[in-house]
mmCIF file of the N, C-alpha and C atoms, coordinates in Angstrom:
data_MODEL
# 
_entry.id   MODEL 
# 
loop_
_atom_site.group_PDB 
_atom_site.id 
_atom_site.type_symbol 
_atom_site.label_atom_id 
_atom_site.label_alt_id 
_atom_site.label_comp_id 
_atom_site.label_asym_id 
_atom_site.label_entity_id 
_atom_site.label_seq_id 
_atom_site.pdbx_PDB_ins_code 
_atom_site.Cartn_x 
_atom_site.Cartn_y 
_atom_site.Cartn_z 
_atom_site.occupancy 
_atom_site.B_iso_or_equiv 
_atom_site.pdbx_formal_charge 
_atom_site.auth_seq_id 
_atom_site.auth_comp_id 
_atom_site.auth_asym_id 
_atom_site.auth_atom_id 
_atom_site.pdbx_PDB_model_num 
ATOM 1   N N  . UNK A 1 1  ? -73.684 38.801 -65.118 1.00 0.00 ? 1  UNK A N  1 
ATOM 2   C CA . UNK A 1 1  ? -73.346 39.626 -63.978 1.00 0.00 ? 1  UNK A CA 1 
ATOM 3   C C  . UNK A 1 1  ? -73.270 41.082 -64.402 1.00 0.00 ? 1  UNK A C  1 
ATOM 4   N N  . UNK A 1 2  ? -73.660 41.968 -63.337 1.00 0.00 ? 2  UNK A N  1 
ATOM 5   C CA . UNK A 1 2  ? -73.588 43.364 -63.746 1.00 0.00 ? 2  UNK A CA 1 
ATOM 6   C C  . UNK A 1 2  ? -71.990 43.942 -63.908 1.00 0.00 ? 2  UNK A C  1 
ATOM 7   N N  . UNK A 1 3  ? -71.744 44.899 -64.748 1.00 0.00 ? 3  UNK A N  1 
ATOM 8   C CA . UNK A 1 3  ? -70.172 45.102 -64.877 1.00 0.00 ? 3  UNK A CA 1 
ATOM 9   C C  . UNK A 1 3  ? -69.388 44.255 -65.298 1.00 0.00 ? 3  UNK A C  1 
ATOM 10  N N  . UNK A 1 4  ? -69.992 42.785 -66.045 1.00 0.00 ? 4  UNK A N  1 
ATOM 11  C CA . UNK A 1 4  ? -69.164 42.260 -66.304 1.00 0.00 ? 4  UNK A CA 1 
ATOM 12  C C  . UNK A 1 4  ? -68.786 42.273 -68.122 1.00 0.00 ? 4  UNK A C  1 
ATOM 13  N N  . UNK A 1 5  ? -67.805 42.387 -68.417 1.00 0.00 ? 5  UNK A N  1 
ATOM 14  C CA . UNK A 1 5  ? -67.479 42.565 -69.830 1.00 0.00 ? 5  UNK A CA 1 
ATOM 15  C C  . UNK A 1 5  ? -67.546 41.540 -70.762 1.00 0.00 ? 5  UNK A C  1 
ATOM 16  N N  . UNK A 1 6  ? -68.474 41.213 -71.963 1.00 0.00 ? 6  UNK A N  1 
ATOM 17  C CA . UNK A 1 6  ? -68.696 40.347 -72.772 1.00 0.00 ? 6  UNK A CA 1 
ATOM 18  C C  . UNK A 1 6  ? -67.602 40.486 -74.100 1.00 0.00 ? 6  UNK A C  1 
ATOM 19  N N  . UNK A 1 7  ? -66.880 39.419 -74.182 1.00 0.00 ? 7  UNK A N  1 
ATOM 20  C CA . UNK A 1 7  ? -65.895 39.688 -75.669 1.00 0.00 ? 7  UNK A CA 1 
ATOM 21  C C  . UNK A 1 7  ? -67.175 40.579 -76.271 1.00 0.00 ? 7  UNK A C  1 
ATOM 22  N N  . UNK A 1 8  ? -66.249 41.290 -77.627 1.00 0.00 ? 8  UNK A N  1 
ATOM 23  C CA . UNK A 1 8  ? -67.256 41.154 -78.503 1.00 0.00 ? 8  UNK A CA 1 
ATOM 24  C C  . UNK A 1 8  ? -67.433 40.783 -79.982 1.00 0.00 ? 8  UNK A C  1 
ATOM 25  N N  . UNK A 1 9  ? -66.722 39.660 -79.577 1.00 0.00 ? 9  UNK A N  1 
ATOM 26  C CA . UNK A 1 9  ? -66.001 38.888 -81.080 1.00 0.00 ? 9  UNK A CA 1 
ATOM 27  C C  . UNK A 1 9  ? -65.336 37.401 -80.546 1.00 0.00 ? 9  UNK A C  1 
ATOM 28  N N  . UNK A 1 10 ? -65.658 36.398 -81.065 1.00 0.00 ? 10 UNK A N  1 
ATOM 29  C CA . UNK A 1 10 ? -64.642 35.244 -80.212 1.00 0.00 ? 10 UNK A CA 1 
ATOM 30  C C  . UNK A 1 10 ? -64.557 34.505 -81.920 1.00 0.00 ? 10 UNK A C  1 
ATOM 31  N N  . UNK A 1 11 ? -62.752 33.668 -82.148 1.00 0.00 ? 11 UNK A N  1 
ATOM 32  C CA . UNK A 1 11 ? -62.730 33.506 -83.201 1.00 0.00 ? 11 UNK A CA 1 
ATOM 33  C C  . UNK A 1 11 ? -63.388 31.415 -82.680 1.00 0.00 ? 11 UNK A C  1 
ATOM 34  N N  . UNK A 1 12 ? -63.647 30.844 -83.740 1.00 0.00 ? 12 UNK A N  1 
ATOM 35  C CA . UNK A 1 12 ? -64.074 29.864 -83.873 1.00 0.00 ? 12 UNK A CA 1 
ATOM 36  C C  . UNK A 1 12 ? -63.544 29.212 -84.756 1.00 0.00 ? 12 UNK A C  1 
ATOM 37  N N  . UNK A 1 13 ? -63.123 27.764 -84.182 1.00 0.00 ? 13 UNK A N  1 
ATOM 38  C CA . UNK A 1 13 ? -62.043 27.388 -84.628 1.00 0.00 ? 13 UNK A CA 1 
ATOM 39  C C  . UNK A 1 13 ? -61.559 25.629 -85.086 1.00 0.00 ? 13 UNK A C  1 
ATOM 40  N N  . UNK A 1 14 ? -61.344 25.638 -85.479 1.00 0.00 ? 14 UNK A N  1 
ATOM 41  C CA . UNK A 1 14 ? -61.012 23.657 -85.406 1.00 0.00 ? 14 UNK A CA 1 
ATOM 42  C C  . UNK A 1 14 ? -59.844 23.294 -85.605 1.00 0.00 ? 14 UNK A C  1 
ATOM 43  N N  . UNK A 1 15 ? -59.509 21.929 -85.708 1.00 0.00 ? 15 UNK A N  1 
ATOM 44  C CA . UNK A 1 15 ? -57.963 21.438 -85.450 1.00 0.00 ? 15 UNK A CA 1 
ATOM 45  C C  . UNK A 1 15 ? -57.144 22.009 -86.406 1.00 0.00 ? 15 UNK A C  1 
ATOM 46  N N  . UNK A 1 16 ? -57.568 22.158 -87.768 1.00 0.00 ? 16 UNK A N  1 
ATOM 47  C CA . UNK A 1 16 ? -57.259 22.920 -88.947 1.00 0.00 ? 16 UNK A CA 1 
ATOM 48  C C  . UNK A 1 16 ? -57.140 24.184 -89.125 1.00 0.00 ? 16 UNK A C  1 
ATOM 49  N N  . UNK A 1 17 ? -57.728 24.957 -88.093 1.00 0.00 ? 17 UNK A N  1 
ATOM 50  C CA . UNK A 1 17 ? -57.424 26.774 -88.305 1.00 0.00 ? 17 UNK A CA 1 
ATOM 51  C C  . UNK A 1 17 ? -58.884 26.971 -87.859 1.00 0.00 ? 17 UNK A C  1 
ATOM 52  N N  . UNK A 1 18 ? -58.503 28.623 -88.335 1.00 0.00 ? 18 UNK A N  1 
ATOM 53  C CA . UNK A 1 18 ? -60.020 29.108 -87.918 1.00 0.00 ? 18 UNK A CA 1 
ATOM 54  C C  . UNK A 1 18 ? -60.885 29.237 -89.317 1.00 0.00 ? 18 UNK A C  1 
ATOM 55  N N  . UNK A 1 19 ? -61.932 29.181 -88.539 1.00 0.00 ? 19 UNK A N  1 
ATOM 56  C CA . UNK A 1 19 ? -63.542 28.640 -89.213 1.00 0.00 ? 19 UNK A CA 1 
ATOM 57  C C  . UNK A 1 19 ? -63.945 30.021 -89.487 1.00 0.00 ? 19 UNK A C  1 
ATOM 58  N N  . UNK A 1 20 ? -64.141 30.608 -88.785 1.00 0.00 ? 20 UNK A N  1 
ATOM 59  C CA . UNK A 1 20 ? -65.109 32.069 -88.698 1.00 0.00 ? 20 UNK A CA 1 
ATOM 60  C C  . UNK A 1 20 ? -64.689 32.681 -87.441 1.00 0.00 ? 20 UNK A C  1 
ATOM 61  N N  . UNK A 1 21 ? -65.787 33.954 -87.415 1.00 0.00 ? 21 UNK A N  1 
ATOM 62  C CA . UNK A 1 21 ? -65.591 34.673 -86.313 1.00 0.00 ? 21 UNK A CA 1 
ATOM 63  C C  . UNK A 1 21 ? -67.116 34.891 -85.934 1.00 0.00 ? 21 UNK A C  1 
ATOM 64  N N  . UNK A 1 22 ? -67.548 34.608 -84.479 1.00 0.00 ? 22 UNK A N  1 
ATOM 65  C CA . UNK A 1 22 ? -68.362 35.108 -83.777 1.00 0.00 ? 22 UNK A CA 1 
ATOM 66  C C  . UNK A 1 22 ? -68.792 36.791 -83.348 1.00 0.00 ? 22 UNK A C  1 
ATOM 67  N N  . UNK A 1 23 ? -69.833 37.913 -83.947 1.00 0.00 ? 23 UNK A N  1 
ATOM 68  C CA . UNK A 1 23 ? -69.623 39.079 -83.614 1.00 0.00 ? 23 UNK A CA 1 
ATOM 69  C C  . UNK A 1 23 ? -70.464 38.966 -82.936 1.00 0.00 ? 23 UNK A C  1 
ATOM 70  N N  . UNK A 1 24 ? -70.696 40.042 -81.718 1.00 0.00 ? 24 UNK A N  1 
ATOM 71  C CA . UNK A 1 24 ? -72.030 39.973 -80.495 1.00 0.00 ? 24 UNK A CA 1 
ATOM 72  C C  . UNK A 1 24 ? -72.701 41.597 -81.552 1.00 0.00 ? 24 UNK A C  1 
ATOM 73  N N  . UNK A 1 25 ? -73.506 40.751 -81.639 1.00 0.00 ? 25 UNK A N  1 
ATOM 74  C CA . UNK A 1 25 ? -74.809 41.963 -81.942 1.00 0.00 ? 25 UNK A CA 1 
ATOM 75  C C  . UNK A 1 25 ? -75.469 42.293 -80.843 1.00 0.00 ? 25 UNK A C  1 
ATOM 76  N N  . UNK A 1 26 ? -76.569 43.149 -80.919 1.00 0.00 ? 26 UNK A N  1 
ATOM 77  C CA . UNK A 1 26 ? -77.734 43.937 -80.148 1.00 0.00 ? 26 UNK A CA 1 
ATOM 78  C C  . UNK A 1 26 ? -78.487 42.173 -79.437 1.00 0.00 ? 26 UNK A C  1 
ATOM 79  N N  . UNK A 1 27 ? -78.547 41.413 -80.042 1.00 0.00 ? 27 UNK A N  1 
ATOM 80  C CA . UNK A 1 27 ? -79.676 40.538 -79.589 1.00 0.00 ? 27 UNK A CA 1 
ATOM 81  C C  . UNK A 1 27 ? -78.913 39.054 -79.890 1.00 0.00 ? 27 UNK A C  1 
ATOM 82  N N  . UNK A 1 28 ? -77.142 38.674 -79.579 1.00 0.00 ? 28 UNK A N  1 
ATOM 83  C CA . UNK A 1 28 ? -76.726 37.467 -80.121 1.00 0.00 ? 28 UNK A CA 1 
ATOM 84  C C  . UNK A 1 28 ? -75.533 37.660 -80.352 1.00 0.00 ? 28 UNK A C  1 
ATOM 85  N N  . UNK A 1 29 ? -75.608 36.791 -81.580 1.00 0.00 ? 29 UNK A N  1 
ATOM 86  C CA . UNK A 1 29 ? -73.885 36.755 -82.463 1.00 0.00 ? 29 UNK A CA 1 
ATOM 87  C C  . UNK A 1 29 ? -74.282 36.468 -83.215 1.00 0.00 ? 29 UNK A C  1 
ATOM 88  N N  . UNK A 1 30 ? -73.840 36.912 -84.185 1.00 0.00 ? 30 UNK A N  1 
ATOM 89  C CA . UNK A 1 30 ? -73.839 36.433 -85.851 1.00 0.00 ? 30 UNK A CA 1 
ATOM 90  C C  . UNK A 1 30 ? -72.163 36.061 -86.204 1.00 0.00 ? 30 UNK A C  1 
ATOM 91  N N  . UNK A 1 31 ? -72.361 35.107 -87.081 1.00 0.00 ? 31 UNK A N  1 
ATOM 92  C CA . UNK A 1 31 ? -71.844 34.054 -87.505 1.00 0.00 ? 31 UNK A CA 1 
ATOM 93  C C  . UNK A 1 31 ? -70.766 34.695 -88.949 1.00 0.00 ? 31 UNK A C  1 
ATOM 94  N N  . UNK A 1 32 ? -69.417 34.835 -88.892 1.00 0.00 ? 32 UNK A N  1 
ATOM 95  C CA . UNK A 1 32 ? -68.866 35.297 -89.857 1.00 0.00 ? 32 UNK A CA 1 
ATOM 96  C C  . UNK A 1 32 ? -68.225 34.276 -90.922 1.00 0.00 ? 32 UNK A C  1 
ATOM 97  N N  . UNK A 1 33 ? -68.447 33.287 -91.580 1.00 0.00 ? 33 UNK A N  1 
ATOM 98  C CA . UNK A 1 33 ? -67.479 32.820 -92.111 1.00 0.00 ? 33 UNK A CA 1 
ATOM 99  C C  . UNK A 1 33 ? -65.749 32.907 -92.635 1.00 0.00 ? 33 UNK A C  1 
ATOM 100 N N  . UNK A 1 34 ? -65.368 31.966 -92.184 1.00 0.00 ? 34 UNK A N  1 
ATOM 101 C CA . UNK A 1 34 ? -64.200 32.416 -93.362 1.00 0.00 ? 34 UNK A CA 1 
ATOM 102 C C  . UNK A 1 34 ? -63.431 30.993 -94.058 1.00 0.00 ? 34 UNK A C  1 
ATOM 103 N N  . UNK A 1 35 ? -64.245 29.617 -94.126 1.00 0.00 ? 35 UNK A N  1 
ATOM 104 C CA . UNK A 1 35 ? -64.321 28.073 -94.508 1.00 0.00 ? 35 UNK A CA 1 
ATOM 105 C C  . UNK A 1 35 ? -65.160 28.043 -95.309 1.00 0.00 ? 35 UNK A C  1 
ATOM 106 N N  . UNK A 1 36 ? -65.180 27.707 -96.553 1.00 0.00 ? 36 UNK A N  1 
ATOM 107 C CA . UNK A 1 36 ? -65.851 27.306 -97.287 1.00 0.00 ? 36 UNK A CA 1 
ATOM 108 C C  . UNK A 1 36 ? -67.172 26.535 -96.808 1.00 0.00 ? 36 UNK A C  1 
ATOM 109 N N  . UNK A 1 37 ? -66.887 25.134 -96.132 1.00 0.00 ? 37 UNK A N  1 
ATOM 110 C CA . UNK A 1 37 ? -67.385 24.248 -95.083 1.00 0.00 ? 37 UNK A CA 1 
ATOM 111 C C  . UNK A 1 37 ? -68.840 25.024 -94.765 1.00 0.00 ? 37 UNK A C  1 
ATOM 112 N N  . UNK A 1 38 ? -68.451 26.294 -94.298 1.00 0.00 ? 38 UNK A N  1 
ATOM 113 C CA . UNK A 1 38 ? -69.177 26.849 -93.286 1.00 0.00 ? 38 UNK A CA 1 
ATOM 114 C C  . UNK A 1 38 ? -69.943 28.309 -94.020 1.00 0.00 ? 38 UNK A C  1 
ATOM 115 N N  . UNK A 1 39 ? -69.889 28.152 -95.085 1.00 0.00 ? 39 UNK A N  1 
ATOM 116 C CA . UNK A 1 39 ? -70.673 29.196 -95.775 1.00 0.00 ? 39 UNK A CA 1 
ATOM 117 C C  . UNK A 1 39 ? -72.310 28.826 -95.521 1.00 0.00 ? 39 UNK A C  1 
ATOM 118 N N  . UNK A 1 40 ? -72.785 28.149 -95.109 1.00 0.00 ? 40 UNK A N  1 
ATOM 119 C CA . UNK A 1 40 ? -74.283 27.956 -94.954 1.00 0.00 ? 40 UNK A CA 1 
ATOM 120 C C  . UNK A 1 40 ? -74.763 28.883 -93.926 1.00 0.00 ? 40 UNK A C  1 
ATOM 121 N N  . UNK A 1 41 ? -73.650 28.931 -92.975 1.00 0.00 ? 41 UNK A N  1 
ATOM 122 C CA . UNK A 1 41 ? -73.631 29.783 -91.902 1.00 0.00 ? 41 UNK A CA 1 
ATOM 123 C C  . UNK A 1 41 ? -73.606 30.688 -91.903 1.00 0.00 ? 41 UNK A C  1 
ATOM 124 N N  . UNK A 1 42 ? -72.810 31.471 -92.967 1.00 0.00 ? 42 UNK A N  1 
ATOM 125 C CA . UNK A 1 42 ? -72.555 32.957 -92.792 1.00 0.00 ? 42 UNK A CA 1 
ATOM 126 C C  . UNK A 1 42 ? -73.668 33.808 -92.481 1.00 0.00 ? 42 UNK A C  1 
ATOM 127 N N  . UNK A 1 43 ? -73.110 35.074 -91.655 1.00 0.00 ? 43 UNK A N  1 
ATOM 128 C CA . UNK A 1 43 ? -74.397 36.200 -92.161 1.00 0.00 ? 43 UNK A CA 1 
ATOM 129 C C  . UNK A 1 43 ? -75.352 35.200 -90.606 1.00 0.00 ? 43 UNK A C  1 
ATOM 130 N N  . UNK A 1 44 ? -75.727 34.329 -90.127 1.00 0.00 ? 44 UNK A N  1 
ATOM 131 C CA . UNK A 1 44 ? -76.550 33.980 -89.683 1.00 0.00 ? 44 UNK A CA 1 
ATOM 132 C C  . UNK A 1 44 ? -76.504 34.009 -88.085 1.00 0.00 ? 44 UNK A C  1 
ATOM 133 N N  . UNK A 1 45 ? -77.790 34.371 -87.195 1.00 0.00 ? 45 UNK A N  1 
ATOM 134 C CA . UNK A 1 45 ? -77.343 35.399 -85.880 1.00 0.00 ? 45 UNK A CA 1 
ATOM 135 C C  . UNK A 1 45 ? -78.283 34.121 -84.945 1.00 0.00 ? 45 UNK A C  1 
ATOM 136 N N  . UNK A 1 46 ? -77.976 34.292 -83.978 1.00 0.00 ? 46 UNK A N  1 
ATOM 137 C CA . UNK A 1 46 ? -77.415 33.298 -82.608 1.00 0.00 ? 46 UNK A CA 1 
ATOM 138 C C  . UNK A 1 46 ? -77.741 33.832 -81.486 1.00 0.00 ? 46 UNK A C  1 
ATOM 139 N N  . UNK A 1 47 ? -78.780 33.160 -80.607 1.00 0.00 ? 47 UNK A N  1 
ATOM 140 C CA . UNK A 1 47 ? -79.087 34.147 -79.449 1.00 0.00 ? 47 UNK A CA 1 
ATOM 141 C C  . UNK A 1 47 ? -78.016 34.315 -78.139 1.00 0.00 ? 47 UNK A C  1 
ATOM 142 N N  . UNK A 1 48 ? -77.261 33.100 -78.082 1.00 0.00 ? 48 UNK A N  1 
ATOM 143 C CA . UNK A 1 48 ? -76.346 32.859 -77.763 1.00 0.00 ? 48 UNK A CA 1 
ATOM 144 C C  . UNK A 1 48 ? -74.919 32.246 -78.423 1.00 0.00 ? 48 UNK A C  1 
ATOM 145 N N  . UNK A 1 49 ? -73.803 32.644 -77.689 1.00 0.00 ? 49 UNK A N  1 
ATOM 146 C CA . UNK A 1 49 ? -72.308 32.327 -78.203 1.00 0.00 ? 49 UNK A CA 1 
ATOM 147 C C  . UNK A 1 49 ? -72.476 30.201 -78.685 1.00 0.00 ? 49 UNK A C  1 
ATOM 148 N N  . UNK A 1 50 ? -72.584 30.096 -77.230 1.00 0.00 ? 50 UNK A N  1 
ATOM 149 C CA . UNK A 1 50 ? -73.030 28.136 -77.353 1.00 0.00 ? 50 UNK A CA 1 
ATOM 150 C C  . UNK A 1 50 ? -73.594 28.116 -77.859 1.00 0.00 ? 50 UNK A C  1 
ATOM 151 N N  . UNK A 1 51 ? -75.279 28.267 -78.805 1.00 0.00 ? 51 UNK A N  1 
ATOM 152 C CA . UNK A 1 51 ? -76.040 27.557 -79.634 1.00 0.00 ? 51 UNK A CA 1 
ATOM 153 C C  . UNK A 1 51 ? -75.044 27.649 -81.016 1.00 0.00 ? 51 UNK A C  1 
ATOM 154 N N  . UNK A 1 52 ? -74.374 29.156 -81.019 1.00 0.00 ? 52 UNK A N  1 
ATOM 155 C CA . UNK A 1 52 ? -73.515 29.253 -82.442 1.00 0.00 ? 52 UNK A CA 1 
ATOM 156 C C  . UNK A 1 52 ? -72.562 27.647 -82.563 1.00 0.00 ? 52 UNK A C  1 
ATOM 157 N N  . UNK A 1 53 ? -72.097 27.518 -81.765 1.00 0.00 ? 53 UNK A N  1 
ATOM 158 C CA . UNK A 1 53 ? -70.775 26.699 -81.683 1.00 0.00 ? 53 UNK A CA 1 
ATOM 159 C C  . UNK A 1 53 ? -71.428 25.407 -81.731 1.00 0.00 ? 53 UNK A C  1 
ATOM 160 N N  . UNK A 1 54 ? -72.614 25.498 -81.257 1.00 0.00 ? 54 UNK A N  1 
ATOM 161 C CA . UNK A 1 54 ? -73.247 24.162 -81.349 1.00 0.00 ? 54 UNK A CA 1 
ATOM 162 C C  . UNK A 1 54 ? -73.422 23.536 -82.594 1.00 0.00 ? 54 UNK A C  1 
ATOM 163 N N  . UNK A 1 55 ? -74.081 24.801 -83.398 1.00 0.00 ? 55 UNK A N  1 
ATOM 164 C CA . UNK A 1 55 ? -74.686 24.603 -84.594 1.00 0.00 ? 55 UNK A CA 1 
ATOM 165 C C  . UNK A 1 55 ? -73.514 24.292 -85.800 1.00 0.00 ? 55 UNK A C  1 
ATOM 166 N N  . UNK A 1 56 ? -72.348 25.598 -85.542 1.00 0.00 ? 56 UNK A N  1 
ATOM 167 C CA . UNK A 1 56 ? -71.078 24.898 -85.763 1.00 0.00 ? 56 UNK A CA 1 
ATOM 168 C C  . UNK A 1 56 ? -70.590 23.218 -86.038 1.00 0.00 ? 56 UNK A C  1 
ATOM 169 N N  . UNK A 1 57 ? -70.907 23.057 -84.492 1.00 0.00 ? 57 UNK A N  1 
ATOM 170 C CA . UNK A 1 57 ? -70.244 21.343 -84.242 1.00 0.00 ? 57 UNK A CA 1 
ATOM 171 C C  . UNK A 1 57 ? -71.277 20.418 -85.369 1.00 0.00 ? 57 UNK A C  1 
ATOM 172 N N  . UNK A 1 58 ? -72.550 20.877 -85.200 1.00 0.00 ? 58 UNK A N  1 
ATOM 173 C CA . UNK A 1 58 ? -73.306 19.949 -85.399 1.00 0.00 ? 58 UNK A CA 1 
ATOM 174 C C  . UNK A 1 58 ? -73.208 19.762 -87.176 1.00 0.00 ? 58 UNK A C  1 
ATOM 175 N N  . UNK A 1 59 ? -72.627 20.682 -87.656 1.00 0.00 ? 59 UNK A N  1 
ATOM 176 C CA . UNK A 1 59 ? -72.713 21.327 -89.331 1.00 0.00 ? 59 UNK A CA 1 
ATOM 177 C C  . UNK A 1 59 ? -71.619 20.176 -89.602 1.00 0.00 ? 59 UNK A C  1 
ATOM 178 N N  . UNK A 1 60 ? -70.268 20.194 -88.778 1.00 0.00 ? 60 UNK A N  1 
ATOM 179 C CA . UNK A 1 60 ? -68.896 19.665 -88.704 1.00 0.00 ? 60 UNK A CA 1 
ATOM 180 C C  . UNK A 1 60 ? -69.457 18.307 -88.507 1.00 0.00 ? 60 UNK A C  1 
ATOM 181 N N  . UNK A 1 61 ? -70.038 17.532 -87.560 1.00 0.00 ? 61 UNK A N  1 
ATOM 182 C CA . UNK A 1 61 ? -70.604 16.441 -88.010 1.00 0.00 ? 61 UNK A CA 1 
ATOM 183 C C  . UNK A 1 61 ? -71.020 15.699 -88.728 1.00 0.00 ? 61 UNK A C  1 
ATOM 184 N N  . UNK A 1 62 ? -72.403 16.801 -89.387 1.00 0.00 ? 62 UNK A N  1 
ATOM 185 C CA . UNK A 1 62 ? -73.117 16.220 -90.219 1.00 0.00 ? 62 UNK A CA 1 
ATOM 186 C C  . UNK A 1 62 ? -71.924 15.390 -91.669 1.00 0.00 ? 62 UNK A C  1 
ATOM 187 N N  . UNK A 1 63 ? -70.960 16.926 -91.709 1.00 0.00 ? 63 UNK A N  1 
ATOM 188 C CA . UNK A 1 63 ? -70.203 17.068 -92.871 1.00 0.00 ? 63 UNK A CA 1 
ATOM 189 C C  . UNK A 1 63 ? -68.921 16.047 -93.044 1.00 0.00 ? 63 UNK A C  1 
ATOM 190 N N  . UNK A 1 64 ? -69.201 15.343 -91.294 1.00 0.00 ? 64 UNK A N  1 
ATOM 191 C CA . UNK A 1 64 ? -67.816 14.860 -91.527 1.00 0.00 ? 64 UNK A CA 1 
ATOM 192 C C  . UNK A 1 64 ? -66.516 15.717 -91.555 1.00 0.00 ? 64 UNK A C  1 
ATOM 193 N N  . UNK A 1 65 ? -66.217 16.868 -90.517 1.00 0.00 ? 65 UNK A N  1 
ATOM 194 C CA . UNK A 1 65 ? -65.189 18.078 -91.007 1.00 0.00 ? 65 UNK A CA 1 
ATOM 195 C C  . UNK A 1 65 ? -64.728 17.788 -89.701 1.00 0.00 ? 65 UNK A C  1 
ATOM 196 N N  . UNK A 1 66 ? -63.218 18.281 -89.230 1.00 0.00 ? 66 UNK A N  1 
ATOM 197 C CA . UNK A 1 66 ? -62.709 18.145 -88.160 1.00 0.00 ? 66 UNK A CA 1 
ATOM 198 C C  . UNK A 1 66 ? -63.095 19.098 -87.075 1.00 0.00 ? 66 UNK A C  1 
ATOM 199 N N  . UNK A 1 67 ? -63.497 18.193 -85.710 1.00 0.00 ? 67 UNK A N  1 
ATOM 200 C CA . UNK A 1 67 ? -63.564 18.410 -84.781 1.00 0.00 ? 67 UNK A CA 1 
ATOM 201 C C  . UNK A 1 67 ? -63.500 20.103 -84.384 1.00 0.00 ? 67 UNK A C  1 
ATOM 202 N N  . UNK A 1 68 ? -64.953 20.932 -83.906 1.00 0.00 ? 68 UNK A N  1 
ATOM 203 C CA . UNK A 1 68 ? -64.826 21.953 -83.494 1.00 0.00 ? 68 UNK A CA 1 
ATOM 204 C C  . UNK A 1 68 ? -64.337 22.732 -81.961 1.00 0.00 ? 68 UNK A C  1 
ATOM 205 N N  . UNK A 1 69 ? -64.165 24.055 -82.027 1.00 0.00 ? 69 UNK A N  1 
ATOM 206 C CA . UNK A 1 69 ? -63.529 24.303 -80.428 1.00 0.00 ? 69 UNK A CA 1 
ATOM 207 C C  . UNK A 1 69 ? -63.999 26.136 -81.225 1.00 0.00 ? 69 UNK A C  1 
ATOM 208 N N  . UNK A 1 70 ? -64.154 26.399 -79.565 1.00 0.00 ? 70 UNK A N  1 
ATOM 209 C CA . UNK A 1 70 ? -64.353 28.077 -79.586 1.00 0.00 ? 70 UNK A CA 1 
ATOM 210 C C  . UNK A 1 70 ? -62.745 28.814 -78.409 1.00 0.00 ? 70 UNK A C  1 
ATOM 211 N N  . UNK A 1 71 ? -62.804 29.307 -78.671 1.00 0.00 ? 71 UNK A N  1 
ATOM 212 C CA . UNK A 1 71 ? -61.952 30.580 -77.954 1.00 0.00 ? 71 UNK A CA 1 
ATOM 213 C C  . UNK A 1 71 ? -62.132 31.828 -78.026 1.00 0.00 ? 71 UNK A C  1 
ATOM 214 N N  . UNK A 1 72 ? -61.510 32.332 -76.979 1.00 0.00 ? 72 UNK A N  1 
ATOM 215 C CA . UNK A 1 72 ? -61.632 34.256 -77.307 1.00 0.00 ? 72 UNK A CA 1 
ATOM 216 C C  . UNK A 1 72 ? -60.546 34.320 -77.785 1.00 0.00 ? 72 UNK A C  1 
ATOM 217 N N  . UNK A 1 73 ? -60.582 35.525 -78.487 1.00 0.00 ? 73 UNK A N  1 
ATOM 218 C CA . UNK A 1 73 ? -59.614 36.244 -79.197 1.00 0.00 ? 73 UNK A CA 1 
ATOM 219 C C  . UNK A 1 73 ? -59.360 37.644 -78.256 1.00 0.00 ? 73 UNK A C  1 
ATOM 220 N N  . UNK A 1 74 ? -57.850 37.325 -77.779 1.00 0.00 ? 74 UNK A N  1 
ATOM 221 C CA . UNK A 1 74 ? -58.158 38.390 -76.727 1.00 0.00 ? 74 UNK A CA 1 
ATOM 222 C C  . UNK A 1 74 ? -57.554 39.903 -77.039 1.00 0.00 ? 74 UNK A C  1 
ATOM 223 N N  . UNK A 1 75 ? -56.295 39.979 -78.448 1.00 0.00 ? 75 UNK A N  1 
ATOM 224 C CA . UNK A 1 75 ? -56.380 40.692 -79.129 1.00 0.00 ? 75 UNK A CA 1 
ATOM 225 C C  . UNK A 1 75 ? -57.257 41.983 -79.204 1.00 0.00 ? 75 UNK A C  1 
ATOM 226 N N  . UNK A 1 76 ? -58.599 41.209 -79.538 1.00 0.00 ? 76 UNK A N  1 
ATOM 227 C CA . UNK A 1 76 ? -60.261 42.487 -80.225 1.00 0.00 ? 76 UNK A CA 1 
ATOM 228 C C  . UNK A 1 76 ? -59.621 42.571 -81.511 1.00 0.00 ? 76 UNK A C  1 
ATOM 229 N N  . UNK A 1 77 ? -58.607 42.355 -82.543 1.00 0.00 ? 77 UNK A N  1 
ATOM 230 C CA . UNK A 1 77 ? -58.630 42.010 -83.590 1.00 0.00 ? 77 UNK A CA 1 
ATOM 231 C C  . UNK A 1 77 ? -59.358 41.661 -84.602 1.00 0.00 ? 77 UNK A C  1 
ATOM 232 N N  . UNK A 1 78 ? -59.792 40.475 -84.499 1.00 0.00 ? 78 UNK A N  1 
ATOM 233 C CA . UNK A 1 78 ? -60.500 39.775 -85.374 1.00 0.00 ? 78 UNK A CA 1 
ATOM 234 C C  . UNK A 1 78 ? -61.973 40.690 -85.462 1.00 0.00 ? 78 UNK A C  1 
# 
């Protein structure tokens, strides 16, 4: 929608704490680590917020790691 405001950061998260942080770039999100788990990920950009979280879940699967979830961080902190 026009005027409408996009976070520009959402933290990403699982039952255990947070995973990383989502930043909105020019063309996506790139993928911040901060899980060991999830270092394959780092550094790596996302045309969308959902494919990130997807790819997320699907990593957490493969790995056997607990159950993923996204949120905003409404802060702008992170």
């Amino acid at each position: 929608m026009k005027g409408t405001l996009l976070p520009g950061r959402f933290v990403v998260g699982s039952e255990g704490g947070k995973i990383g942080v989502a930043v909105r770039k020019q063309r996506g999100f790139e993928f911040r680590s901060d899980h060991v788990d999830f270092a394959a990920l780092d550094g790596r950009h996302f045309p969308r917020a959902r494919s990130l979280v997807n790819e997320v879940a699907r990593l957490a699967r493969t790995a056997r790691l607990p159950a993923i979830s996204a949120r905003r961080h409404d802060s702008g902190l992170w």
